[in-house]
Structures are given as C-alpha cells and as structure tokens.
MMTF fields as JSON, N, C-alpha, C and O atoms, coordinates in Angstrom:
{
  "mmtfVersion": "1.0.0",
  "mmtfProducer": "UNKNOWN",
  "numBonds": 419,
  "numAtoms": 420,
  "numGroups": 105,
  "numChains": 1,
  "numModels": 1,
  "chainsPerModel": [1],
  "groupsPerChain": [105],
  "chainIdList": ["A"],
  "bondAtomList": [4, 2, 8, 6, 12, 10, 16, 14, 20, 18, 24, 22, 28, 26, 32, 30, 36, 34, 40, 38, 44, 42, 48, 46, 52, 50, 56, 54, 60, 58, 64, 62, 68, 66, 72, 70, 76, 74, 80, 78, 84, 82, 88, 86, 92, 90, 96, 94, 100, 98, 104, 102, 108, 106, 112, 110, 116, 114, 120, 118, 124, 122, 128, 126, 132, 130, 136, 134, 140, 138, 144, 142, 148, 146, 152, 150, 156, 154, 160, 158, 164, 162, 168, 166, 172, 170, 176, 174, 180, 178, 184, 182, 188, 186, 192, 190, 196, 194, 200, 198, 204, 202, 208, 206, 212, 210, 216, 214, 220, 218, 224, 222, 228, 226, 232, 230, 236, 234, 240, 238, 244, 242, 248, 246, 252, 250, 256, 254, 260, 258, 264, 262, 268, 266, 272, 270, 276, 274, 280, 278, 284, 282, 288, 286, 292, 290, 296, 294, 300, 298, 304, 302, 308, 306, 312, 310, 316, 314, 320, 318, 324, 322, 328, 326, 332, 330, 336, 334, 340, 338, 344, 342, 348, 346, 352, 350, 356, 354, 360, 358, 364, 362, 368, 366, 372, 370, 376, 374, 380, 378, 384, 382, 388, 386, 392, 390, 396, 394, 400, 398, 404, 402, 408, 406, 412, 410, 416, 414],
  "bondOrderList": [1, 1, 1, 1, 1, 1, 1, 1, 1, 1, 1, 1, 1, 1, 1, 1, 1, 1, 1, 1, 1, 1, 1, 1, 1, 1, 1, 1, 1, 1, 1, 1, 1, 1, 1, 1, 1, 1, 1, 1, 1, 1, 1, 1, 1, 1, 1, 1, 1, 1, 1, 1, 1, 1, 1, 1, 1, 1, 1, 1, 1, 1, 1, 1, 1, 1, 1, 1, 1, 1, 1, 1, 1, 1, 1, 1, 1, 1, 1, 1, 1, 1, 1, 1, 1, 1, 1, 1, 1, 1, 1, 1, 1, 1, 1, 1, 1, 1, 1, 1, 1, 1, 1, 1],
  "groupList": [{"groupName": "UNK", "atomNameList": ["N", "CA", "C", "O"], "elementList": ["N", "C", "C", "O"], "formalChargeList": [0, 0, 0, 0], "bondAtomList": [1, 0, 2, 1, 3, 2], "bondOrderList": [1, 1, 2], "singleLetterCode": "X", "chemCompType": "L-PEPTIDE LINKING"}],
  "groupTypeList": [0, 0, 0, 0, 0, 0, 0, 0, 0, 0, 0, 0, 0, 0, 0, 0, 0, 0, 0, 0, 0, 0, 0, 0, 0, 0, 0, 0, 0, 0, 0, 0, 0, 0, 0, 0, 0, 0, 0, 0, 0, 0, 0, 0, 0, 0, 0, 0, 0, 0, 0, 0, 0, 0, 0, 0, 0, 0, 0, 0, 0, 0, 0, 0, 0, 0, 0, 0, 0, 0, 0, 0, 0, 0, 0, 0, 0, 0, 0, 0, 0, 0, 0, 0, 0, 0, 0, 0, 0, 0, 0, 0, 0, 0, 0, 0, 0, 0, 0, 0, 0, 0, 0, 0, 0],
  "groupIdList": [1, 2, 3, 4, 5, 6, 7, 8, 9, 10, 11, 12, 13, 14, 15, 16, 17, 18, 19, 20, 21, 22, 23, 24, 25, 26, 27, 28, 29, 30, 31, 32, 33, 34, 35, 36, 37, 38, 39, 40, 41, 42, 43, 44, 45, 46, 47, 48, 49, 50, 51, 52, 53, 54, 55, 56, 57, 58, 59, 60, 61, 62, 63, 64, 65, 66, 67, 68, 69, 70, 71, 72, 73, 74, 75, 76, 77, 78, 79, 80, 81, 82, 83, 84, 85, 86, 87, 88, 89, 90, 91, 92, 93, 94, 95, 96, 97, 98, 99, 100, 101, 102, 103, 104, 105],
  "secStructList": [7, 7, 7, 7, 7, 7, 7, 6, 6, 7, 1, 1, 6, 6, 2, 2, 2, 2, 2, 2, 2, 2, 2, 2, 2, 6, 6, 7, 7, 2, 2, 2, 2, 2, 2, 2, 2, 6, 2, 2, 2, 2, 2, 2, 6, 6, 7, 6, 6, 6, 1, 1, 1, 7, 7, 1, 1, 1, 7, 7, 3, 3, 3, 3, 3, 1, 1, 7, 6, 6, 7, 6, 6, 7, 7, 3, 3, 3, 3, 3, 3, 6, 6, 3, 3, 7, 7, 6, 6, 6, 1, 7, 7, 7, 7, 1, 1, 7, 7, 7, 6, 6, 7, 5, 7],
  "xCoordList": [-23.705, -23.219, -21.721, -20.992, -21.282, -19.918, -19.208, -19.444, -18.247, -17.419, -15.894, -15.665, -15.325, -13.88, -13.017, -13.255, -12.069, -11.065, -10.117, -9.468, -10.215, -9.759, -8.407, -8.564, -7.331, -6.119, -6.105, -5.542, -7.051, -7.533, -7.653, -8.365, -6.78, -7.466, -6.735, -6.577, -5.708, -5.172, -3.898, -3.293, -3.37, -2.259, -1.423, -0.491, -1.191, -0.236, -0.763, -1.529, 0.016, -0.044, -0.07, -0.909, 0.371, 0.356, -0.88, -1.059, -1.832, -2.92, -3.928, -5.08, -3.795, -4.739, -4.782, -5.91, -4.002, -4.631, -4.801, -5.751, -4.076, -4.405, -5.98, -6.707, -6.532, -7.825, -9.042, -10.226, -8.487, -9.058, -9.333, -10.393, -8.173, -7.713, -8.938, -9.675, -9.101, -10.224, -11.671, -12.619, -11.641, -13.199, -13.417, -14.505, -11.898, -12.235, -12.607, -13.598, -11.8, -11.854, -13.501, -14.009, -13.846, -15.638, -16.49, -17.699, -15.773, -16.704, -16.864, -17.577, -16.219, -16.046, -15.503, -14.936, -15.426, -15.436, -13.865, -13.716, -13.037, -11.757, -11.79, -10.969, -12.633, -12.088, -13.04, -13.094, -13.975, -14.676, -14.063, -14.554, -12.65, -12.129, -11.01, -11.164, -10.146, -9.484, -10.114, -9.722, -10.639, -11.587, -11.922, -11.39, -12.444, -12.435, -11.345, -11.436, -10.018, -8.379, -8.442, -8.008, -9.021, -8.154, -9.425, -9.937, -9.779, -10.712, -11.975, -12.312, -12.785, -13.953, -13.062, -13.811, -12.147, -11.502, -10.978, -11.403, -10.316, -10.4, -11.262, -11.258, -12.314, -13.882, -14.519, -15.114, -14.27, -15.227, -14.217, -14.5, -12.923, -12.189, -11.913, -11.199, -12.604, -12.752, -12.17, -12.559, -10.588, -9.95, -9.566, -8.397, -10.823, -10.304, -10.633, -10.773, -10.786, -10.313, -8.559, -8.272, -7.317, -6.373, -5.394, -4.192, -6.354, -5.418, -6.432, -7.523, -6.475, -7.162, -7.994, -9.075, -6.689, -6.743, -5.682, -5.148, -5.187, -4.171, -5.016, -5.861, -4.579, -5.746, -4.55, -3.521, -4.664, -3.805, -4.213, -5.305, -3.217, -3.45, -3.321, -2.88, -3.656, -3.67, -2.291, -1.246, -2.382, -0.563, -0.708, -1.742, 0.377, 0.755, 1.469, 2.631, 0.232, 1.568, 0.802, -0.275, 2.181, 1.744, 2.531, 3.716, 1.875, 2.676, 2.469, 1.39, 3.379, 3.712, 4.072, 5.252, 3.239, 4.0, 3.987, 3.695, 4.326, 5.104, 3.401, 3.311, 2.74, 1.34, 0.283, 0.33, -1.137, -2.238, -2.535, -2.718, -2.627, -2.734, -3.073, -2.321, -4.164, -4.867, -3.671, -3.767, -2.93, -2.062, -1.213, -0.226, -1.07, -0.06, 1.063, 1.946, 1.311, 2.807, 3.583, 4.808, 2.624, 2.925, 4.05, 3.896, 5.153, 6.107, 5.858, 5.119, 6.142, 6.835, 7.911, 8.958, 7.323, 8.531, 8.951, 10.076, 8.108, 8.128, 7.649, 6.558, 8.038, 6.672, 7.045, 8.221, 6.076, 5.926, 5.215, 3.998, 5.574, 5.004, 5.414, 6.464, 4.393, 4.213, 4.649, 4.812, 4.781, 5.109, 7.136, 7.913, 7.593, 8.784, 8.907, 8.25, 10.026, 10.335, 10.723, 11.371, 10.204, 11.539, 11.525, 10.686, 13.378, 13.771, 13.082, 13.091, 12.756, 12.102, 12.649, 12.001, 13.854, 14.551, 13.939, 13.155, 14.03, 13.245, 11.627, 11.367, 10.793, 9.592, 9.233, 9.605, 8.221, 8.098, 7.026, 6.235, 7.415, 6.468, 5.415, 5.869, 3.737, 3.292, 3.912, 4.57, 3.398, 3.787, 2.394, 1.274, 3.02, 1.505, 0.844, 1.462, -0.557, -1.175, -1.386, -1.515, -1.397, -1.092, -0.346, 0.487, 0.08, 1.105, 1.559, 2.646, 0.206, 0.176, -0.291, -1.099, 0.179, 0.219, -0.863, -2.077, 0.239, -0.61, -1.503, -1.776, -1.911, -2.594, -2.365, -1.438, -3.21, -3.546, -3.772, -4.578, -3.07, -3.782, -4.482, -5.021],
  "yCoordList": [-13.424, -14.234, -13.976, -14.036, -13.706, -13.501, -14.716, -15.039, -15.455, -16.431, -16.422, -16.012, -16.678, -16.596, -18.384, -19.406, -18.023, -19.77, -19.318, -18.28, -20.577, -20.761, -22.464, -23.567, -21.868, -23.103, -24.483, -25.528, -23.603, -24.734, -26.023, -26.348, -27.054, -28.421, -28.914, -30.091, -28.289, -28.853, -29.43, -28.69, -30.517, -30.991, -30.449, -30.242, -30.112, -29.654, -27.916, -27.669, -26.766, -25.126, -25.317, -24.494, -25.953, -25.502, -25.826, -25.482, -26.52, -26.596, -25.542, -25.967, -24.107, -23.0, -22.573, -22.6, -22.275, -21.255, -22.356, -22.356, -23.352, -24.329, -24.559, -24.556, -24.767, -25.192, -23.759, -23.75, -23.048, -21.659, -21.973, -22.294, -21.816, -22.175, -23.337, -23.095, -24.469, -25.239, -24.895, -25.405, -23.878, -23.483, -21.984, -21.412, -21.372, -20.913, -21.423, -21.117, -22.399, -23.548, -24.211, -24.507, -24.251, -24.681, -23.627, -23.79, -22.237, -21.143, -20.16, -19.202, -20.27, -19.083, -18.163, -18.763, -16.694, -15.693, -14.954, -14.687, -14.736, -15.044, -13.453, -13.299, -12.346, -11.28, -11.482, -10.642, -12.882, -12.984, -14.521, -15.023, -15.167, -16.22, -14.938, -14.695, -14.183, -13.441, -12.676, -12.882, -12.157, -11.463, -12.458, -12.143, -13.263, -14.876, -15.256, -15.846, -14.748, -15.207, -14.083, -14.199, -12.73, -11.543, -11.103, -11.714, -9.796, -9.109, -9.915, -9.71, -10.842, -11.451, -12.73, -13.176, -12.963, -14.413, -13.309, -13.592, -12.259, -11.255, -10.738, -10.809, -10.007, -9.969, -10.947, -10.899, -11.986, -13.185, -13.997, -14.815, -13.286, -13.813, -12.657, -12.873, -11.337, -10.609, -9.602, -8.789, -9.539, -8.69, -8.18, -7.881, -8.021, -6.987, -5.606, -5.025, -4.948, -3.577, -3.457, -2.366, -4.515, -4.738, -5.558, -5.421, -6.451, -7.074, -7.296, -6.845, -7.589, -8.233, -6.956, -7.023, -5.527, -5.077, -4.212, -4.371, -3.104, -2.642, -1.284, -0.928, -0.391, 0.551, 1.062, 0.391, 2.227, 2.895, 2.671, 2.709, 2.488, 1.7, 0.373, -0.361, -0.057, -2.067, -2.698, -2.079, -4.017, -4.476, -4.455, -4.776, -4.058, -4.437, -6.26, -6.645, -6.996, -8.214, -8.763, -8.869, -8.906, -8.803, -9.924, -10.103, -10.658, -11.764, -11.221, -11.321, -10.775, -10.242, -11.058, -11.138, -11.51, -12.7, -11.856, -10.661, -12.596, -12.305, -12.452, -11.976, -12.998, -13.318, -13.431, -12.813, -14.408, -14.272, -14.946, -16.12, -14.876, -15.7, -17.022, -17.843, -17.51, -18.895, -19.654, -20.861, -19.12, -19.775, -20.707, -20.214, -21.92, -22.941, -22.145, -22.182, -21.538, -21.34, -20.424, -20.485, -19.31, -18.393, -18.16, -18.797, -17.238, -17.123, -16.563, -15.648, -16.578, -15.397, -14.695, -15.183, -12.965, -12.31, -11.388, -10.888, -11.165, -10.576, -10.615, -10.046, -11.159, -11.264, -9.85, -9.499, -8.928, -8.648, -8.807, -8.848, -8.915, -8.908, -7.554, -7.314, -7.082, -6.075, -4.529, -3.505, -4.749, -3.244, -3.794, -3.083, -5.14, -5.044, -6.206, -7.243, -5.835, -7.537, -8.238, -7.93, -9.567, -10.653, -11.545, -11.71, -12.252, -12.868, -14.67, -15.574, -14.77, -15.82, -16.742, -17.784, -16.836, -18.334, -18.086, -18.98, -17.2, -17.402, -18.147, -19.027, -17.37, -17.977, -18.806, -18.74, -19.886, -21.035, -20.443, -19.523, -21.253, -20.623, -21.366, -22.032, -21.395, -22.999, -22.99, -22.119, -24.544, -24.698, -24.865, -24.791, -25.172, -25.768, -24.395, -23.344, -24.61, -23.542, -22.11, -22.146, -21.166, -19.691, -19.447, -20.351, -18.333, -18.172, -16.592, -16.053, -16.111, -14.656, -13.255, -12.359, -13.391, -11.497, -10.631, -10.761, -9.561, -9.054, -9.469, -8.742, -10.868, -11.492, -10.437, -9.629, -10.488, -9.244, -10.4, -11.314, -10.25, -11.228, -10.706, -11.483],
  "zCoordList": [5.942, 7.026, 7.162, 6.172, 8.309, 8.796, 9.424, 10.589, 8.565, 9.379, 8.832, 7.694, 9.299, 9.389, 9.473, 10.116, 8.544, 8.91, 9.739, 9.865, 10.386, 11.647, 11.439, 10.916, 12.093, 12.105, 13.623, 13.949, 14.052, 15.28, 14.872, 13.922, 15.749, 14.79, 14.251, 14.576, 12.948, 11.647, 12.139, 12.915, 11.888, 12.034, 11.378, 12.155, 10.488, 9.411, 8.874, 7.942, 9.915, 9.328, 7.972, 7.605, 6.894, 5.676, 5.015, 3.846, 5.732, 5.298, 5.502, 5.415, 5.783, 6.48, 4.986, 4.494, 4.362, 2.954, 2.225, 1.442, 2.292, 1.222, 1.42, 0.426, 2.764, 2.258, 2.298, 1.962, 2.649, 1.582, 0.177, -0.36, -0.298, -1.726, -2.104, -3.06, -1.397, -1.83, -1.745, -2.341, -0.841, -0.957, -1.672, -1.741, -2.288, -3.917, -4.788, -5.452, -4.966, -5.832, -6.225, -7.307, -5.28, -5.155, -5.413, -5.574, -5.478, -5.756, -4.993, -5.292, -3.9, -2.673, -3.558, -4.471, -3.696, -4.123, -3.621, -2.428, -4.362, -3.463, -2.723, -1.819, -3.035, -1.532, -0.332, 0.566, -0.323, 0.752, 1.53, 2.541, 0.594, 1.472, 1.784, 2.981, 1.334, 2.034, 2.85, 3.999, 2.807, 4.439, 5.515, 6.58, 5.559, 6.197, 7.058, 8.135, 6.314, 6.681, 7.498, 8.645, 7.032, 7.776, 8.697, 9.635, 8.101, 9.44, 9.872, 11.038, 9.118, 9.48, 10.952, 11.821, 10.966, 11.575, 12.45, 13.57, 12.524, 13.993, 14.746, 15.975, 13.852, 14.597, 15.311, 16.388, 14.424, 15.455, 16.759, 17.633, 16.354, 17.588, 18.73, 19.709, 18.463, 19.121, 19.449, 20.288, 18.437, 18.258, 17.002, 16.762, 15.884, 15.563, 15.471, 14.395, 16.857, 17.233, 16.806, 16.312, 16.957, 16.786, 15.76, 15.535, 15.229, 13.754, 12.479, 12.828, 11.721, 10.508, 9.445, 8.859, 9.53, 8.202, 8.539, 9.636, 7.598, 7.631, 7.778, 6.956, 9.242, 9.933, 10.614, 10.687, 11.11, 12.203, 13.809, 14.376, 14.163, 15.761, 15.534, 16.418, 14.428, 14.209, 14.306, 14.11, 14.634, 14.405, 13.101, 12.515, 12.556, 10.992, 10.99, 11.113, 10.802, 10.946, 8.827, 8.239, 8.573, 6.74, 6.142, 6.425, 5.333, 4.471, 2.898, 2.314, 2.449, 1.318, -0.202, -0.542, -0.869, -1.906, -3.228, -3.273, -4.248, -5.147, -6.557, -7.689, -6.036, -7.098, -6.283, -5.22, -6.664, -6.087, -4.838, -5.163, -4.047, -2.611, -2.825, -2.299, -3.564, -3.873, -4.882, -5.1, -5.271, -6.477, -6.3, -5.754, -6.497, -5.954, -6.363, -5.507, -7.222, -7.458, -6.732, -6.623, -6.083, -5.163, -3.897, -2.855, -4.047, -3.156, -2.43, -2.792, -1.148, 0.25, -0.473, -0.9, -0.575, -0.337, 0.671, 0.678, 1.483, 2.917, 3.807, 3.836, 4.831, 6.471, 7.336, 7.238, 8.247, 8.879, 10.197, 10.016, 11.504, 12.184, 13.539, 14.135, 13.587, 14.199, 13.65, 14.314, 12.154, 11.638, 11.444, 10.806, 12.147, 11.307, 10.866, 10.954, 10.281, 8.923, 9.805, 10.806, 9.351, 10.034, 8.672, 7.786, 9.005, 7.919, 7.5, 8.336, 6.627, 5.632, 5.983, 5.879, 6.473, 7.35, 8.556, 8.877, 9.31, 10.574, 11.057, 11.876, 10.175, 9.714, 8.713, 7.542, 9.392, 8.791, 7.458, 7.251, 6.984, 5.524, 4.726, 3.796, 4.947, 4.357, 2.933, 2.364, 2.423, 1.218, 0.779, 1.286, -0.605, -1.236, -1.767, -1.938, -2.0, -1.979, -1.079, 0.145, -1.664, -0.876, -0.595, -0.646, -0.134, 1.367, 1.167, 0.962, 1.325, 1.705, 0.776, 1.019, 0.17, -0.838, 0.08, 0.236, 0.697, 1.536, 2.815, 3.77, 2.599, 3.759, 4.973, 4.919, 6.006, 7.735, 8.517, 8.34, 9.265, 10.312, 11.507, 12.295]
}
C-alpha cells in the first residue's frame, strides 16, 4: 500500500516529522515513514515526475541534519531548495522531533 504524510490540517509545521516520528515509534519501519515524507507523498500528489528523490531533472530541495531524522535530538545543518542553500535564519526550522537528514521533498 502506497500513502504518503501530508501537513494539510496541522496547526503547528513542527508537528509533520514529529508525528512521523510517532508512527516509528509504533512500529512503522523508518525507510517506509521516510519514503511517506518524500517520493510516496509526491506521487500521490502527483508530482513526483519533479520532487521526492534526489534524480536528475528533479528539484533538489534537501534538509540536511547532523543524525537520524526520527531523533529528538537532531539538528538542521543545511536546507536546500531548488539545488541552492538558503541560510538557517531564513528558514523556519521544526523543533521537536526530526528535522530532516537528507529528507526530498
């Protein structure tokens, strides 16, 4: 079965990996909640011919951290969007659980 998380809805962005992170936590298999985040959540939104893996022709848009995506302790150490950096003050960054290593959007 193919489904993807989706931020539609949530009051609070920092809750998108965090509640990933909870349905690892329950046993989700963590390269099938990261696929979920990336190419399965572009496919079913219909583009990914264009984002949700790192492919030639794709946007490169990349959240780069410092440890495991699911890990509360986990830093931002680089965002890309569209193949260039932008700076870590510019972009908002969730807290809490996740916030990226590698993540595709």
């Amino acid at each position: 079965m193919t489904f993807g998380f989706a931020s539609a809805g949530l009051s609070d962005p920092k809750d998108f990996v965090r509640n990933a992170s909870k349905a690892v936590k329950a046993g989700l298999a963590e390269n099938a909640a990261i696929r979920a985040l990336t190419l399965d959540a572009a496919m079913i939104a219909g583009v990914g011919d264009r984002l949700g893996s790192i492919e030639k022709g794709k946007a490169a848009n990349l959240v780069v951290t410092d440890g495991d995506l699911f890990d509360e302790k986990t830093k931002i150490t680089r965002v890309f969007v569209d193949g260039r950096p932008v700076a870590l003050d510019a972009a908002p960054a969730p807290s809490g659980r996740g916030r990226g290593r590698g993540g595709v959007q």
